[in-house]
MDAnalysis code that builds the backbone (N, CA, C; Angstrom):
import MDAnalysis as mda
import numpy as np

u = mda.Universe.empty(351, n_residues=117, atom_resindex=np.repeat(np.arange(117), 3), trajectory=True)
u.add_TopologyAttr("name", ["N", "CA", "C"] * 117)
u.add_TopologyAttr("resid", np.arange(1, 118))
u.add_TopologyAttr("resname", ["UNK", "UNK", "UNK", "UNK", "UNK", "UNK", "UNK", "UNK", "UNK", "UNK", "UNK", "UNK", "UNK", "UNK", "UNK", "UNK", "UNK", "UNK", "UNK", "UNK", "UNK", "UNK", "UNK", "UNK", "UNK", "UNK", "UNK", "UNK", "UNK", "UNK", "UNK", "UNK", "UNK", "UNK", "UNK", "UNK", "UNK", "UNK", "UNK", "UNK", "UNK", "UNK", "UNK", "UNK", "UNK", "UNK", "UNK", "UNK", "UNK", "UNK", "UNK", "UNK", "UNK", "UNK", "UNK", "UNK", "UNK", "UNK", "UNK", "UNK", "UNK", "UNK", "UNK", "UNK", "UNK", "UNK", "UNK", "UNK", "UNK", "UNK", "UNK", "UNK", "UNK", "UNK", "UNK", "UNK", "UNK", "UNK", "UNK", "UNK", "UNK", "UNK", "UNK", "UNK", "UNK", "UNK", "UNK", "UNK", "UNK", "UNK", "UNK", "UNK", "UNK", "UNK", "UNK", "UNK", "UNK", "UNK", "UNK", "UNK", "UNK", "UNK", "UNK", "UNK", "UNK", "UNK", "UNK", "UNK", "UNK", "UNK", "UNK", "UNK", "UNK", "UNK", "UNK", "UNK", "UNK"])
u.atoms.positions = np.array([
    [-54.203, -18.565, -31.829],
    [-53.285, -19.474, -31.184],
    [-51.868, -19.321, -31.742],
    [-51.562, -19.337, -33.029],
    [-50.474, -19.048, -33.504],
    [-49.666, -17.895, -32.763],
    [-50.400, -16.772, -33.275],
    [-50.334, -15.615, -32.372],
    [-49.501, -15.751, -31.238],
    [-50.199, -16.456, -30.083],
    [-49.534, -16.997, -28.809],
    [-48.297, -17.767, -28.701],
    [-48.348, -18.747, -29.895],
    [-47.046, -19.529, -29.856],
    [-45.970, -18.615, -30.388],
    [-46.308, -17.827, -31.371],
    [-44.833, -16.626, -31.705],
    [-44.269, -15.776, -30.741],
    [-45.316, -15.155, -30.024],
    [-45.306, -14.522, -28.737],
    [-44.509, -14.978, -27.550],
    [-45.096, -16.297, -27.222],
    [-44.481, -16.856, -26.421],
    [-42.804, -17.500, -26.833],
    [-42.801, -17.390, -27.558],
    [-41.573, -18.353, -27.796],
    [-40.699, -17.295, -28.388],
    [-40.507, -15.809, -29.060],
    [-39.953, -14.841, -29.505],
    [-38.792, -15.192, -27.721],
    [-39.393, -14.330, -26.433],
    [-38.218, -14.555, -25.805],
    [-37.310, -15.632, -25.811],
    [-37.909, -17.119, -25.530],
    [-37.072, -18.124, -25.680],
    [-35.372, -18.524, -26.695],
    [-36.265, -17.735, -27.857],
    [-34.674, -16.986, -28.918],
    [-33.686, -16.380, -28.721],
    [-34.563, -15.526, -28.062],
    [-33.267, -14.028, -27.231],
    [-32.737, -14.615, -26.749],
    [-32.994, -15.385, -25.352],
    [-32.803, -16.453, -24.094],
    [-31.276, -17.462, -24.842],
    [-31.860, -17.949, -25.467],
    [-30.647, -18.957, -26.527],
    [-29.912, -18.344, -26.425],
    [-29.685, -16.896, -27.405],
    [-28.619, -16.554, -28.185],
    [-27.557, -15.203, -26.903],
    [-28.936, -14.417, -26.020],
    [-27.868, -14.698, -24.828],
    [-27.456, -15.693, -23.912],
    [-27.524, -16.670, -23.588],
    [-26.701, -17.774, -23.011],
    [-25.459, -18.437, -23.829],
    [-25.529, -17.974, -25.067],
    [-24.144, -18.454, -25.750],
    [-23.694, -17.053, -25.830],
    [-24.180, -16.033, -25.664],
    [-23.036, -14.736, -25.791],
    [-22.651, -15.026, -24.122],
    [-23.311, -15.157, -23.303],
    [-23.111, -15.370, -22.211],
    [-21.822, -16.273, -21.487],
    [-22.505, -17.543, -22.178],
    [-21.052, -18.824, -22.464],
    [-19.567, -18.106, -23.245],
    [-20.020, -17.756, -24.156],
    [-18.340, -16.777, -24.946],
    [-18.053, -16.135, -24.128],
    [-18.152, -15.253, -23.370],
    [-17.591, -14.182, -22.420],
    [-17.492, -15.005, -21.028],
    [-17.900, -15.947, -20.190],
    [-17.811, -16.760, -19.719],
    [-16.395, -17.540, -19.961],
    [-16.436, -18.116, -21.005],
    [-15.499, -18.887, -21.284],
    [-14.006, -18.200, -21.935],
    [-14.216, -16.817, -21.626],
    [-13.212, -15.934, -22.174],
    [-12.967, -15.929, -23.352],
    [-13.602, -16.564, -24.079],
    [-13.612, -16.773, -25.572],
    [-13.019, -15.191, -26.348],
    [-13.011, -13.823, -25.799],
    [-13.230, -12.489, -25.912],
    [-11.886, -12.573, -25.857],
    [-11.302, -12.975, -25.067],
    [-9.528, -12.965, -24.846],
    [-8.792, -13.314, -25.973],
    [-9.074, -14.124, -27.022],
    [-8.426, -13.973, -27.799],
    [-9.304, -13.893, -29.206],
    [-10.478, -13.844, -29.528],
    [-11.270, -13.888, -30.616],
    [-11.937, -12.155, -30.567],
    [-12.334, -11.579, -29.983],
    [-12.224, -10.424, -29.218],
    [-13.544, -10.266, -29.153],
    [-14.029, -9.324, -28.541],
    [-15.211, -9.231, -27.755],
    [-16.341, -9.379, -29.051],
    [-16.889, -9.079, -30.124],
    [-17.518, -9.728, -31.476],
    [-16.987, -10.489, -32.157],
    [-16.075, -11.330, -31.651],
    [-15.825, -12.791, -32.670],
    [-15.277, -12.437, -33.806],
    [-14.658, -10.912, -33.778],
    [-13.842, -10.602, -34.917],
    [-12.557, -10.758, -35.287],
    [-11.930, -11.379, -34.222],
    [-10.763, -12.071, -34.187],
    [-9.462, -10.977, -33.766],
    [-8.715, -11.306, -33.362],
    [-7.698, -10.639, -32.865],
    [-6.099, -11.179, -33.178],
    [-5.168, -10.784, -33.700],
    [-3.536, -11.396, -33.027],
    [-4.172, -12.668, -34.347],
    [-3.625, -13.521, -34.030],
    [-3.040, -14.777, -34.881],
    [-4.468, -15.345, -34.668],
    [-5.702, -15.116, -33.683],
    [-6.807, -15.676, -33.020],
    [-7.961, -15.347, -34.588],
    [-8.457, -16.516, -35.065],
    [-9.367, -16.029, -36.352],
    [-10.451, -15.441, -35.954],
    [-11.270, -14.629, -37.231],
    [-12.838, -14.346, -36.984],
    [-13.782, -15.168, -36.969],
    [-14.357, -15.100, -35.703],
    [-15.422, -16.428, -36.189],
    [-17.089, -15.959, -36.216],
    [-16.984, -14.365, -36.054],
    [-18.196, -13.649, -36.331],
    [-18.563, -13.813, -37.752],
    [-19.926, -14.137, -37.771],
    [-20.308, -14.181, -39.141],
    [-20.426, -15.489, -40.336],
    [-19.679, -16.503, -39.619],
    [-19.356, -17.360, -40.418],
    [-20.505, -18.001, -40.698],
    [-20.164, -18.862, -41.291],
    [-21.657, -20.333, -41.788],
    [-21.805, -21.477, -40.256],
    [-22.942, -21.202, -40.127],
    [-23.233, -21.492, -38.613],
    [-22.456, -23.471, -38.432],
    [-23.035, -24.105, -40.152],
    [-22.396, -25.441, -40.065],
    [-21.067, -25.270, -40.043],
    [-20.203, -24.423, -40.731],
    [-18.653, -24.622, -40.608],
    [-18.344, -24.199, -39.457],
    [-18.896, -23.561, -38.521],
    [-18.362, -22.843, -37.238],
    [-18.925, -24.410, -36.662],
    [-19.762, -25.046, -36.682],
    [-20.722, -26.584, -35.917],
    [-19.503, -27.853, -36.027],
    [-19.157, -27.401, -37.054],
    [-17.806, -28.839, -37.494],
    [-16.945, -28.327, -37.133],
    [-16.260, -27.083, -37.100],
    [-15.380, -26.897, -36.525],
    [-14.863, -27.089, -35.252],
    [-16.132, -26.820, -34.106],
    [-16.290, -27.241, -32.786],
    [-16.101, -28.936, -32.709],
    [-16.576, -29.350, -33.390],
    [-17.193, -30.915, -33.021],
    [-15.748, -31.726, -33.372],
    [-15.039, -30.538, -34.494],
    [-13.374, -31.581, -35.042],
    [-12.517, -31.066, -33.832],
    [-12.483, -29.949, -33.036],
    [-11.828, -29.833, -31.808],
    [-12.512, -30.774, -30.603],
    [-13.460, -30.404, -30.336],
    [-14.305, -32.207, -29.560],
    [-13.073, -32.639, -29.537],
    [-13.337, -33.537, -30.484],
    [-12.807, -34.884, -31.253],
    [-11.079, -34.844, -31.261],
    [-10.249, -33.397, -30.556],
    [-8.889, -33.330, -30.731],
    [-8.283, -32.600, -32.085],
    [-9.230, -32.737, -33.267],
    [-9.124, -32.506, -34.566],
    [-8.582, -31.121, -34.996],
    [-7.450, -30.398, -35.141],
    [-6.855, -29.192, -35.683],
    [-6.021, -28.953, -36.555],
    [-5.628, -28.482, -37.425],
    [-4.678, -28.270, -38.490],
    [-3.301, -27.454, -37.987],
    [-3.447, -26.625, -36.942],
    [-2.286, -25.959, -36.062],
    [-1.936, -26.159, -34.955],
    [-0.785, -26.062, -34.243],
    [-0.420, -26.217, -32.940],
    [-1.387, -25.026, -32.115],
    [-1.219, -23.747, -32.983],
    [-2.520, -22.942, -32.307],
    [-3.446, -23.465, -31.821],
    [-4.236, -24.321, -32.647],
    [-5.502, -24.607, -32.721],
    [-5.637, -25.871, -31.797],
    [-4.418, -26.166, -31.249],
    [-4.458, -26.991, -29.936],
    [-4.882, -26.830, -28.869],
    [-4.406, -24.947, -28.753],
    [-5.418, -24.001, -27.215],
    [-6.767, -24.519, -27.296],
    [-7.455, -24.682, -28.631],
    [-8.952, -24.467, -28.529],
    [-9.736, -25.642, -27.990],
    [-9.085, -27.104, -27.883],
    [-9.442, -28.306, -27.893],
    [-9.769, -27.972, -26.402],
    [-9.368, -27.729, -25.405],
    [-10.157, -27.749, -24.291],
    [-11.476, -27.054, -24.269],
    [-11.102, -25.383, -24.527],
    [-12.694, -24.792, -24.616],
    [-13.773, -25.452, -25.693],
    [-13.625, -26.475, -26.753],
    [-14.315, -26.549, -27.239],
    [-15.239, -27.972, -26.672],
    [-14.184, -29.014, -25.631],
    [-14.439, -29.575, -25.081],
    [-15.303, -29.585, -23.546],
    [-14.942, -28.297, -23.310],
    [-16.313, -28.065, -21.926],
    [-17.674, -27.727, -21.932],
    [-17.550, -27.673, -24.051],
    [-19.063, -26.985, -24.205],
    [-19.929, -29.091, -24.514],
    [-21.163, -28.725, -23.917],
    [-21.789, -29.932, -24.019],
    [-22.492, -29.728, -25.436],
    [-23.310, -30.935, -26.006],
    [-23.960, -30.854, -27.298],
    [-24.977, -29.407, -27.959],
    [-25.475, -29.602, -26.950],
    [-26.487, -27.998, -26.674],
    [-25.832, -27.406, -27.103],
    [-25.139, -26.572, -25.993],
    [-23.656, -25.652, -26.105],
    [-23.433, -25.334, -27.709],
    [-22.091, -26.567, -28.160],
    [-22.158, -25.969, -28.996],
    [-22.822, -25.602, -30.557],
    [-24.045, -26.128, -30.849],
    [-24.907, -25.907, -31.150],
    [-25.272, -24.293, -30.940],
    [-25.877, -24.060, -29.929],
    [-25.756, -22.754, -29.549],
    [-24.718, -21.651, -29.988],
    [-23.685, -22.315, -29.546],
    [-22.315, -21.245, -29.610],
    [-22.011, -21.375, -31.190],
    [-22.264, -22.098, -32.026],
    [-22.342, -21.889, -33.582],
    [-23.320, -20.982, -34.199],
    [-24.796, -21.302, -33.479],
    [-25.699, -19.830, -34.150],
    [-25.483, -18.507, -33.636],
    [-24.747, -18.869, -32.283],
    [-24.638, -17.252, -31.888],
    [-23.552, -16.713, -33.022],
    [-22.387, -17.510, -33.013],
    [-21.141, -16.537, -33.823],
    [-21.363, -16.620, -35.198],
    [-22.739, -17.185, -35.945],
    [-23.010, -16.976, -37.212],
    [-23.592, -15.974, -37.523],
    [-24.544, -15.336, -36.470],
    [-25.520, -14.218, -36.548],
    [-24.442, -12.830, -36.274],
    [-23.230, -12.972, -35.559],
    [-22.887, -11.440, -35.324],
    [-22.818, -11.100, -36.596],
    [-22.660, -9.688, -36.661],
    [-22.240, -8.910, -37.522],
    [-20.592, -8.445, -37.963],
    [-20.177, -8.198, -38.869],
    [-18.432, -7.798, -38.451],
    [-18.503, -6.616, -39.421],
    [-17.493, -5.476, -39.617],
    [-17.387, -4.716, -40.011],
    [-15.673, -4.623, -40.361],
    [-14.765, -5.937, -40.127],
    [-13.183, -6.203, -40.345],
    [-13.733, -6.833, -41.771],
    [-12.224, -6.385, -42.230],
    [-11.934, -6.957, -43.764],
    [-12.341, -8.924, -43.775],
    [-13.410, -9.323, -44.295],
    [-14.070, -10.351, -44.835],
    [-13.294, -11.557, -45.074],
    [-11.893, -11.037, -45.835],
    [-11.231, -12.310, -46.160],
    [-10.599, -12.367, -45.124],
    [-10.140, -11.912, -44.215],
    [-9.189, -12.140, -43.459],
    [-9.134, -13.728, -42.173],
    [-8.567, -14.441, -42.274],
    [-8.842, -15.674, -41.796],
    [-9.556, -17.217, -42.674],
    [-10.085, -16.439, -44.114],
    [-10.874, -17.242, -44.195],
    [-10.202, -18.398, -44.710],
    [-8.900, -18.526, -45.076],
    [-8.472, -20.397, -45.579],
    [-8.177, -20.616, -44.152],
    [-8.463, -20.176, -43.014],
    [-8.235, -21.197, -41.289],
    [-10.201, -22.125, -41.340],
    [-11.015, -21.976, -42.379],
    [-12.166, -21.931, -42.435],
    [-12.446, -22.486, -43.548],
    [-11.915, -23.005, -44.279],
    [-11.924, -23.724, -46.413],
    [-13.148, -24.213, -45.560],
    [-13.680, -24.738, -46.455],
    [-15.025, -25.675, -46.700],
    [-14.405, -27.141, -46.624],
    [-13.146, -27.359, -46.789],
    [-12.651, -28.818, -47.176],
    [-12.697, -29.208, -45.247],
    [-12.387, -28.391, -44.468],
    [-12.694, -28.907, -43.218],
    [-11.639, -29.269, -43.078],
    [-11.460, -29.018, -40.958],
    [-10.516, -29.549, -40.177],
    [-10.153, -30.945, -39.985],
    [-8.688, -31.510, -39.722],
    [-8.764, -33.009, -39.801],
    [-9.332, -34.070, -40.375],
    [-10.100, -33.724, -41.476],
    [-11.030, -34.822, -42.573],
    [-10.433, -36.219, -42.497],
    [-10.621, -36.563, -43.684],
    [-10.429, -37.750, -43.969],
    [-9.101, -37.743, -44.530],
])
């Protein structure tokens, strides 16, 4: 039985994680983050990251929440994604892979978090 439930549910994973690659390219997300979430132009990497800091990050744009006038573009796309969504769209851009220099972007990303307290 186990057996069956791994089986069965292995596609359901795939299924997830293309419908949020699906949603990113959809949502043009590629236009400025670039087609692997490796970031482009002034646009950060968000391939690779820690699936919770990419989860709060979404949820503090929700909420209006940004540290840049940049980061004002994002408040709509982050607002058309529903709870699911971005949920989703956080494990997808935690799992890519990147092969760009590591630090690059990463204080748009501190751990201290967007708009806090």
């Amino acid at each position: 039985m186990k057996q069956f439930v791994l089986i069965f549910s292995f596609p359901l994973i795939l299924l997830a994680s293309n419908d949020a690659e699906t949603l990113y390219l959809k949502n043009a997300c590629n236009s400025c983050h670039g087609m692997y979430a490796e970031g482009m132009g002034a646009s950060p990497r968000l391939q690779g990251l820690r699936e919770d800091v990419l989860l709060r990050r979404l949820k503090d744009l929700q909420q209006g929440k940004t540290r840049t006038a940049f980061g004002s573009v994002m408040i709509s796309f982050a607002k058309s994604l529903d709870e699911d969504q971005t949920i989703e769209m956080a494990k997808y851009l935690s799992t890519l892979k990147t092969n760009v220099n590591e630090d690059r972007y990463e204080i748009e990303y501190d751990s201290a978090g967007d708009g806090g307290s």
